[in-house]
C-alpha positions in Angstrom: 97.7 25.5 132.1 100.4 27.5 130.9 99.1 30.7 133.3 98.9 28.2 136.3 102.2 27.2 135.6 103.6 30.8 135.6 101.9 31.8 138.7 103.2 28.7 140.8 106.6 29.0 139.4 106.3 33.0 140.9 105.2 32.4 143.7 108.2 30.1 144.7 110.4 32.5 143.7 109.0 35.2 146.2 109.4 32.7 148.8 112.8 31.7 147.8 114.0 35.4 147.2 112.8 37.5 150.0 111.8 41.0 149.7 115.2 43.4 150.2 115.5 44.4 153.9 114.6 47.9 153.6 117.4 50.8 155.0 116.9 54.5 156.1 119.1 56.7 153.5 120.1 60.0 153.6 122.1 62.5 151.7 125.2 63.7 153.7 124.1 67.2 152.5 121.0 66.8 154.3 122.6 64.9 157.6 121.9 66.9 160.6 125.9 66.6 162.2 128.1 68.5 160.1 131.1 69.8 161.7 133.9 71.0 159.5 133.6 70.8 155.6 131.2 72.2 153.0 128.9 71.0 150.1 130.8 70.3 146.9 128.9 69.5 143.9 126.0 68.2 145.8 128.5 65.8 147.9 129.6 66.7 151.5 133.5 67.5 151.2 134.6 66.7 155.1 138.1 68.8 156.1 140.5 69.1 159.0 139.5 66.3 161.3 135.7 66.9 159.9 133.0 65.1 161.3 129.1 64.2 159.8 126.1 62.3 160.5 122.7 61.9 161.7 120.8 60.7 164.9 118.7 56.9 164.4 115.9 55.7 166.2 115.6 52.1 166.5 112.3 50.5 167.6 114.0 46.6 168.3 117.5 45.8 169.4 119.3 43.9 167.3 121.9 43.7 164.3 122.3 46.4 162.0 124.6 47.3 159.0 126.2 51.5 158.2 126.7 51.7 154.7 128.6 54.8 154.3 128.9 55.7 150.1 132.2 57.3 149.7 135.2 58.3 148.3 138.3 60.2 148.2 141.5 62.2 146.7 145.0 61.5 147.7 148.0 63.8 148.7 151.5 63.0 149.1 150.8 59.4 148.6 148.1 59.1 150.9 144.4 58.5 150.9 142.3 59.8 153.7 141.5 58.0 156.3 137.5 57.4 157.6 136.6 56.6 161.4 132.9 55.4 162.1 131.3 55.6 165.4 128.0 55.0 166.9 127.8 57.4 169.6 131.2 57.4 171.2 132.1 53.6 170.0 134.0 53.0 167.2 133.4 50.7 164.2 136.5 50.6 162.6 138.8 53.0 160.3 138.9 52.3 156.6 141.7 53.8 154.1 139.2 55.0 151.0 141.4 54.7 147.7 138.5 55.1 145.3 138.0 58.4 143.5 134.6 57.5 142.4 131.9 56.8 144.8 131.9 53.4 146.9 129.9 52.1 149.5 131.4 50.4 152.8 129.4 48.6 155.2 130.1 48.6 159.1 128.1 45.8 161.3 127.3 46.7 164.9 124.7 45.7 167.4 122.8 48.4 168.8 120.1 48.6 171.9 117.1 50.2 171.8 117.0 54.3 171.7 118.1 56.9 169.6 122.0 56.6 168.2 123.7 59.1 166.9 126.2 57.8 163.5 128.9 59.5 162.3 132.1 59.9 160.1 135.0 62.0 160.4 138.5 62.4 158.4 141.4 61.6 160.2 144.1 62.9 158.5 143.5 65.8 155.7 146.3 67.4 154.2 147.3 69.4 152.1 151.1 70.1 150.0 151.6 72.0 147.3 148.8 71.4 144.7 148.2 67.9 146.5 144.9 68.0 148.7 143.7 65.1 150.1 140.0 65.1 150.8 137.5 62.8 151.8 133.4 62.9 149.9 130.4 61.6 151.5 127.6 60.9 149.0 125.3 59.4 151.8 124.8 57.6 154.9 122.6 54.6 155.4 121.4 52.0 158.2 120.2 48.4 156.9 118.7 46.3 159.3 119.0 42.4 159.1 116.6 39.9 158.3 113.3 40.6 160.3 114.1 43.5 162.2 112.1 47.1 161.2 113.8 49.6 159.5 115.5 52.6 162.1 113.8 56.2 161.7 115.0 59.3 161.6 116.1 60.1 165.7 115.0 62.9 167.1 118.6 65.1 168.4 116.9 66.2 170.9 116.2 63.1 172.6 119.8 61.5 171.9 121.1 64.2 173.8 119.0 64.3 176.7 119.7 60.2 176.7 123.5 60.8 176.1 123.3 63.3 179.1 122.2 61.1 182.0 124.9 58.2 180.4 127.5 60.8 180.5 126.8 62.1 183.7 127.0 59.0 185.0 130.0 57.5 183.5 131.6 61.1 184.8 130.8 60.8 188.5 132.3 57.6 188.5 135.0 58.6 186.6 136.1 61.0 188.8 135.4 58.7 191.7 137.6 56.6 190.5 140.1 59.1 190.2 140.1 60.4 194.3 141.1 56.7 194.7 143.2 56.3 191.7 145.6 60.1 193.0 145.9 58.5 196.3 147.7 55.4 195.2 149.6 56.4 192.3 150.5 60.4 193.3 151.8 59.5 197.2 154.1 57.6 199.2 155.0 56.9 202.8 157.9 58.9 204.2 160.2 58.7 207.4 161.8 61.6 209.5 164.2 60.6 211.6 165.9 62.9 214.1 169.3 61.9 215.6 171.9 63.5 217.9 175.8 64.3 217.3 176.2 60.4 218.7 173.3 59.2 216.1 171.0 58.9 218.6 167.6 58.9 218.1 165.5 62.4 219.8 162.7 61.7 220.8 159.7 64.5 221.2 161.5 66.4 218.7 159.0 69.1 216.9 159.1 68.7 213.2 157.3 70.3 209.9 156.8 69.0 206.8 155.8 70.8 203.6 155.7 70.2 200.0 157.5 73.0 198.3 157.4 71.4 194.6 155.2 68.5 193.0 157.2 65.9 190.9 154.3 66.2 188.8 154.6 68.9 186.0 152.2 71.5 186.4 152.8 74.0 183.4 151.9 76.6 180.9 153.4 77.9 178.2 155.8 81.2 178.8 155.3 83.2 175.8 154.2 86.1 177.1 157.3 86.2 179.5 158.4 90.1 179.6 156.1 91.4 176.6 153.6 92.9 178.1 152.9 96.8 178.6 155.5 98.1 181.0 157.3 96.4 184.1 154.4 95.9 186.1 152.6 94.1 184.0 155.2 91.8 183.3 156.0 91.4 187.1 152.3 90.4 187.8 152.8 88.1 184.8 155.9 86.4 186.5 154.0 86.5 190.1 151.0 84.7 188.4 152.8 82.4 186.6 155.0 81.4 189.5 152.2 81.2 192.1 151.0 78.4 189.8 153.1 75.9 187.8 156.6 74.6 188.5 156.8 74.0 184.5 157.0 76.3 181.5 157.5 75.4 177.9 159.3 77.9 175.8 158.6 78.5 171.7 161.7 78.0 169.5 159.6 78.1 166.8 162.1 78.8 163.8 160.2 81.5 161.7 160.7 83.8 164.9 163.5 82.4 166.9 166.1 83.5 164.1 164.8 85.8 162.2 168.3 86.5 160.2 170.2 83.4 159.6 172.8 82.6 162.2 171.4 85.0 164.4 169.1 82.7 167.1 167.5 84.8 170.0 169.6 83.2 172.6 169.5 86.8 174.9 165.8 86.0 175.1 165.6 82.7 176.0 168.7 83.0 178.4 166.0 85.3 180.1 163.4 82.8 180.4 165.6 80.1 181.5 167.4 82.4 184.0 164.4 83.4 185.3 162.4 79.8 185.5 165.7 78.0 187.3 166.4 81.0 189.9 162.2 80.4 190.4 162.7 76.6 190.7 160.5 75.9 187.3 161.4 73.1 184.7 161.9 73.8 181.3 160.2 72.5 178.0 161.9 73.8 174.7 159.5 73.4 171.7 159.6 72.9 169.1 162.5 72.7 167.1 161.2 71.5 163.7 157.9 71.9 162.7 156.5 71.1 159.2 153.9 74.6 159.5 154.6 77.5 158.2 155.9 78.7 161.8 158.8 75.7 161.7 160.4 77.8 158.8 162.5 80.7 158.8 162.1 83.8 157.1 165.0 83.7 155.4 164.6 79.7 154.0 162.4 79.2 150.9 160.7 75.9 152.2 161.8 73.7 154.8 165.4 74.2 155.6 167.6 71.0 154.4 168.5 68.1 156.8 171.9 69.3 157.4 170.8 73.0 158.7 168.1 71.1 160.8 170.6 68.8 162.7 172.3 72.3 163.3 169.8 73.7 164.7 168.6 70.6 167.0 172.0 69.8 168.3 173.2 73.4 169.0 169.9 74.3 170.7 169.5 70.9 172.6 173.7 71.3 174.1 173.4 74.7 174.8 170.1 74.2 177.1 171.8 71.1 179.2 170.9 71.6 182.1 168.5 74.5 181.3 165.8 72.6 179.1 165.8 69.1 179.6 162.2 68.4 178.3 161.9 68.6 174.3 159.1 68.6 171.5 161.8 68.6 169.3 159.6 67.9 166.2 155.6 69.1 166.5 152.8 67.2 165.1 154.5 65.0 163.1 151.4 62.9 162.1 149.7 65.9 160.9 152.5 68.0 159.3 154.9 65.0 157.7 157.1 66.9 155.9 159.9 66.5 158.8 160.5 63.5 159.7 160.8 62.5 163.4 163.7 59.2 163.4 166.9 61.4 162.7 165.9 64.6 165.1 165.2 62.7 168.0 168.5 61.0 167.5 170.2 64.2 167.7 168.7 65.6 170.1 169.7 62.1 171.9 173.3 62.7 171.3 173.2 66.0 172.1 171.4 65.6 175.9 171.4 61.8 176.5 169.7 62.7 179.7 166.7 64.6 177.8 163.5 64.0 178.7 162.1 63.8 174.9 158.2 64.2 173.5 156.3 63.1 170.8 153.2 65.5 170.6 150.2 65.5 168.5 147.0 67.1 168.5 143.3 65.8 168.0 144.3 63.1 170.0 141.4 63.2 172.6 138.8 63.3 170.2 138.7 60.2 168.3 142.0 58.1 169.5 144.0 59.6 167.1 145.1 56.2 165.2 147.3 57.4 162.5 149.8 59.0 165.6 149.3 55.9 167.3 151.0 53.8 164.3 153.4 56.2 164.2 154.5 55.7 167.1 154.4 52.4 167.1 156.8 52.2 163.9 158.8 54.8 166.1 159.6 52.3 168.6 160.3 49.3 166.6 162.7 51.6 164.4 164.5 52.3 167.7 163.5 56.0 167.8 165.0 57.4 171.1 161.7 59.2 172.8 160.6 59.3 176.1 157.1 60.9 176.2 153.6 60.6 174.2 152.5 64.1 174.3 148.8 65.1 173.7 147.6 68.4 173.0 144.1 68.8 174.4 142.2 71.9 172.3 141.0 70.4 168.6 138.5 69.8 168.1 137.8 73.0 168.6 135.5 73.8 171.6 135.0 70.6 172.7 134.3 69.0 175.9 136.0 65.9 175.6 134.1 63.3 178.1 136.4 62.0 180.5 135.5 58.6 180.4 136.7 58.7 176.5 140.0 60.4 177.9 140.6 57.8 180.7 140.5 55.1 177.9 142.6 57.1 175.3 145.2 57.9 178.0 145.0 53.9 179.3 145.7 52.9 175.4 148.6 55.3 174.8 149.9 54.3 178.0 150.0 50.6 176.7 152.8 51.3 174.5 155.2 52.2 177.8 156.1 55.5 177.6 155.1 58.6 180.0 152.3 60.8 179.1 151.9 64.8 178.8 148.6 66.8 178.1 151.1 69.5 175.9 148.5 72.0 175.2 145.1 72.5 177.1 142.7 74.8 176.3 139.2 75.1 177.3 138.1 78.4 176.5 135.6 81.1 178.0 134.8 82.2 174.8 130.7 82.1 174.9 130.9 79.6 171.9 128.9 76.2 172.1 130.6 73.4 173.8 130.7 70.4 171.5 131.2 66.9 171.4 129.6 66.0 174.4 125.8 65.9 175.5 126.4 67.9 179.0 125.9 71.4 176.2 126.2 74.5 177.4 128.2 77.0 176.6 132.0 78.1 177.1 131.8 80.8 180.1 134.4 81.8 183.0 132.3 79.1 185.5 132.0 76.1 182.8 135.5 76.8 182.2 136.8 76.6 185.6 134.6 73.4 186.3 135.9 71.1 183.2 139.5 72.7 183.9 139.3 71.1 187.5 137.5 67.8 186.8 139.8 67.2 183.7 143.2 68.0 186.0 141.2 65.3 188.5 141.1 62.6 185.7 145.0 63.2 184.2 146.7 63.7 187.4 145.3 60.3 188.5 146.6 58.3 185.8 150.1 56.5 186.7 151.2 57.1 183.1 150.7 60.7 183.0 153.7 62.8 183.8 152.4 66.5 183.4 149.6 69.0 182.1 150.6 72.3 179.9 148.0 75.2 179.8 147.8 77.3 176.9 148.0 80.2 177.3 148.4 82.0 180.3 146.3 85.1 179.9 143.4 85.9 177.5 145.8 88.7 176.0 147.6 87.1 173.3 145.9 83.9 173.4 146.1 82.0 170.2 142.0 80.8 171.2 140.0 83.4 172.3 139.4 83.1 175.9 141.5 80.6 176.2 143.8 82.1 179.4 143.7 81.6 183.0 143.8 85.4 183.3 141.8 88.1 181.7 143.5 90.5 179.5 144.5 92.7 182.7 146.0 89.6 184.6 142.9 89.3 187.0 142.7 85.8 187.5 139.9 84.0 185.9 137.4 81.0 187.9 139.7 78.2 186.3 143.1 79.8 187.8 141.4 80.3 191.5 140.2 76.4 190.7 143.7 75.0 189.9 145.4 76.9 192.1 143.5 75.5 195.3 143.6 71.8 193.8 147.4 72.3 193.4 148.2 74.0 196.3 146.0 73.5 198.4 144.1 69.9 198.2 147.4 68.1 196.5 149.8 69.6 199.1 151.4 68.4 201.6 152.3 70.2 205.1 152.2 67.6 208.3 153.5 69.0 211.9 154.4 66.3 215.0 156.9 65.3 217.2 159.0 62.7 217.0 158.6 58.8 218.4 160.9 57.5 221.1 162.8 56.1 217.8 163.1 59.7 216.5 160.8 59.1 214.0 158.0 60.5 212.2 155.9 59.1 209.7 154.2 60.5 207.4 152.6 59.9 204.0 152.8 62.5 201.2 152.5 63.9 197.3 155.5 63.1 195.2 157.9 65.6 195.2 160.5 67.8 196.8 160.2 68.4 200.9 161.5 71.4 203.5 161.8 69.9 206.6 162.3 72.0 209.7 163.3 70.3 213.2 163.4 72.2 216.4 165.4 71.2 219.3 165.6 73.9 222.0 167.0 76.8 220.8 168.4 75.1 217.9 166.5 75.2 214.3 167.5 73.0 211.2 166.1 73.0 207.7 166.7 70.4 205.3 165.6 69.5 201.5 164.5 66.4 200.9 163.0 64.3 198.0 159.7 62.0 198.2 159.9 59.6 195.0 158.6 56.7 193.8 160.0 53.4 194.1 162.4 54.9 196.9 163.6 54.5 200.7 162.3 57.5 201.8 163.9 57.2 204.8 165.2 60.5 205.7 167.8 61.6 208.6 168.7 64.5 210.1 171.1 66.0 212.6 169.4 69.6 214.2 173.2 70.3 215.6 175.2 69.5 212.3 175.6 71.8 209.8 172.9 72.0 206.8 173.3 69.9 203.9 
């Protein structure tokens, strides 16, 4: 009786207490995505932005749990910071402070297929003998009640999968974007020809033609007259010229003032000289840095606040007029030892016209949410900035899909300030192209064909304000391959590519005559016009400006002196 007893009172309790739900584990040693890190003491220690994970195969749709096992190591306060994603969606961003191993679960609903989950470090850092790290003991995926465990994907597939999906969401993309440049890069414009009397002339001959984008085509200048003898730096100047109307130019303080009190203004005076008398805008940067290039030789650390403000508002008044676009502090979510509130107000003070940037890098590749929060504490402090500016090149390598960039450029825009790409660099350097399932590698033609479709994408977006190559030429690029020119100055696929999208497709050149009103209508790219009228023997030329939000109404007198 008493057996009986025991095997009823059993058997209730398996059907009250239903068998775990069983999960697919596996070592993050072991995962098949590993980016940057390295094995530590059989854990895997992710670094600089690092990313790992594995590819899932799931038999049923349904709901499913991510149970990452974790933990981490502070530095300057801070504990690093852990972004999930299923393929390119994103679960949500934890702050680990645990230094012994934890797990953390992640719900998501995912269809049918292979998936592809990961984890990557958002913001490692390391000061002094601080060094903030994140540890990943293992990864796992639990389904709920009555669904069958996932298996382990096959990559292969995933990508092939991801490839069609990205392919797709590209075309349309870009598709999007003809439309999108259309509306939000032109505007209708009036000539209007008059007589001595004001008169309208009718059947007056006119031309049109776009001499300068408002947009900011640019690249940095660095290599401006330092290369081998003066033709090579005069081919450098023609290149550069024939291209962009924008150049940034490095005030990094370890080499800008070598001794102290002793700034390379001759230099710079060059390149400014040089850039106005060639119609170019200006981009100083940076002028604090917390890397080792935002410190002087002469400075043992960081200079003190009051020799920053020095530098800031004696660089920032001397340029007025010269440089009025500014990075004045780089990367400040990354390198936090300057801060950003008191610099920009300088700089503020100093040029209250300024046109000044925020910039950041690894932006592109997952959101970048710990400079997002910066800036948002920026603006409700009051800090005066003007720009968000995203550097496109880390991780690097990567192919960053342009559907993800149309939504991270549509969420920084959200916070009401104009956008710059600060730093692009898509490299011919042979290497593999990551982060996206199109593969391939990074040649002269793959270059030249993202460089174009990702111009497409940015210059349609309303927000965006301008795109910064980096650097010009392959010799004495900071990336391998990473120029528009080769190391002889021959121009490269992705410079014949921009050059015809910038001056050729998104230009503007219109010829007509005049209405019986002594107008002509036209509709054009933002930016600054040469208009020539032709009345008999007479010829005029005037400079006018298309902008936005304007009457672009615009007169002229062929028999009155030239403005």
């Amino acid at each position: 009786m008493k057996k009986q007893s025991l095997s009823i009172l059993l058997c209730l309790a398996a059907l009250s207490f239903p068998a775990p739900t069983p999960a697919l584990t596996i070592g993050a040693v072991k995962a098949r995505v590993h980016s940057i890190g390295g094995e530590q003491n059989g854990v895997w220690n992710l670094w600089s932005n690092g990313e790992l994970g594995d590819y899932f195969q799931f038999d049923q749709a349904g709901r499913y749990v991510f149970r990452v096992t974790a933990y981490g190591s502070p530095a300057s306060g801070g504990w690093p910071e852990m972004m999930v994603m299923v393929d390119d969606r994103q679960l949500g961003m934890i702050v680990l402070s645990n230094a012994q191993p934890a797990s953390f679960e992640f719900p998501f609903e995912t269809e049918r297929g292979t998936h592809r989950l990961t984890v990557s470090f958002l913001n490692d850092l390391m000061i002094g003998k601080e060094d903030r790290n994140l540890y990943v003991v293992s990864l796992a995926v639990e389904p709920t009640a009555g669904l069958p465990a996932p298996l382990i994907g096959d990559a292969a597939a995933w990508k092939q999968e991801r490839r069609v999906i990205e392919v797709a969401l590209e075309k349309k993309a870009l598709a999007d974007a003809s439309l999108a440049i259309e509306k939000n890069r032109k505007g209708d414009a009036t000539v209007r020809v008059i007589d001595a009397q004001g008169k309208p002339i009718q059947s007056a001959p006119v031309a049109v033609e776009l001499t300068r984008h408002e947009f900011l085509f640019g690249c940095n200048i660095f290599g401006f007259d330092r290369r081998p003898g003066p033709a090579q730096n005069e081919l450098y100047q023609q290149r550069f010229r024939d291209l962009f109307n924008y150049a940034t130019a490095g005030f990094y303080w370890i080499a800008f003032e070598r001794e102290r009190g002793k700034p390379n203004y001759d230099y710079m005076d060059k390149v400014t000289g040089w850039c106005r008398t060639n119609g170019i805008r200006v981009k100083g940067h940076p002028l604090l840095w917390g890397n080792e290039s935002g410190i002087p030789p002469w400075s043992r650390g960081q200079p003190d606040a009051a020799a920053q403000e020095r530098r800031v508002r004696e660089i920032v008044e001397r340029y007025q007029g010269r440089i009025d676009y500014w990075e004045v502090v780089n990367e400040p979510s990354h390198e936090m030892s300057v801060k950003i509130d008191d610099p920009y107000r300088w700089a503020r003070e100093a040029n209250p016209t300024a046109h000044l940037i925020i910039n950041d890098y690894f932006i592109l590749a997952d959101g970048g949410p710990s400079f997002r929060r910066l800036l948002e504490t920026s603006i409700r402090n009051g800090v005066p900035f003007d720009g968000i500016g995203i550097q496109a090149h880390e991780p690097a390598n990567m192919r960053f899909p342009l559907h993800r960039v149309k939504a991270i450029l549509d969420d920084y825009a959200a916070l009401g300030k104009a956008l710059h790409i600060t730093e692009f660099t898509p490299a011919s350097n042979g290497e593999p192209v990551v982060g996206s399932a199109v593969g391939g590698v990074w040649d002269e033609a793959r270059q030249a064909e993202y460089a174009e479709n990702f111009y497409r994408l940015c210059f349609s977006h309303p927000a965006m304000r301008g795109i910064t190559w980096w650097d010009l030429s392959d010799g004495g690029s900071w990336r391998k391959g990473g120029g528009l020119l080769r190391p002889d100055l021959s121009p490269k696929p992705a410079y014949e590519a921009l050059r015809k999208l910038i001056h050729e497709e998104w230009t503007t050149r219109v010829e007509g005559v005049t209405d019986r009103n002594g107008a002509l209508a036209f509709r054009g790219y933002y930016g600054d016009y040469k208009v020539t009228v032709k009345r008999g023997a007479e010829s005029r030329i005037d400079v006018f400006s298309l902008a936005r939000g304007k009457d672009n109404s615009w007169v002229t007198e062929p028999g009155a002196p030239a403005k």
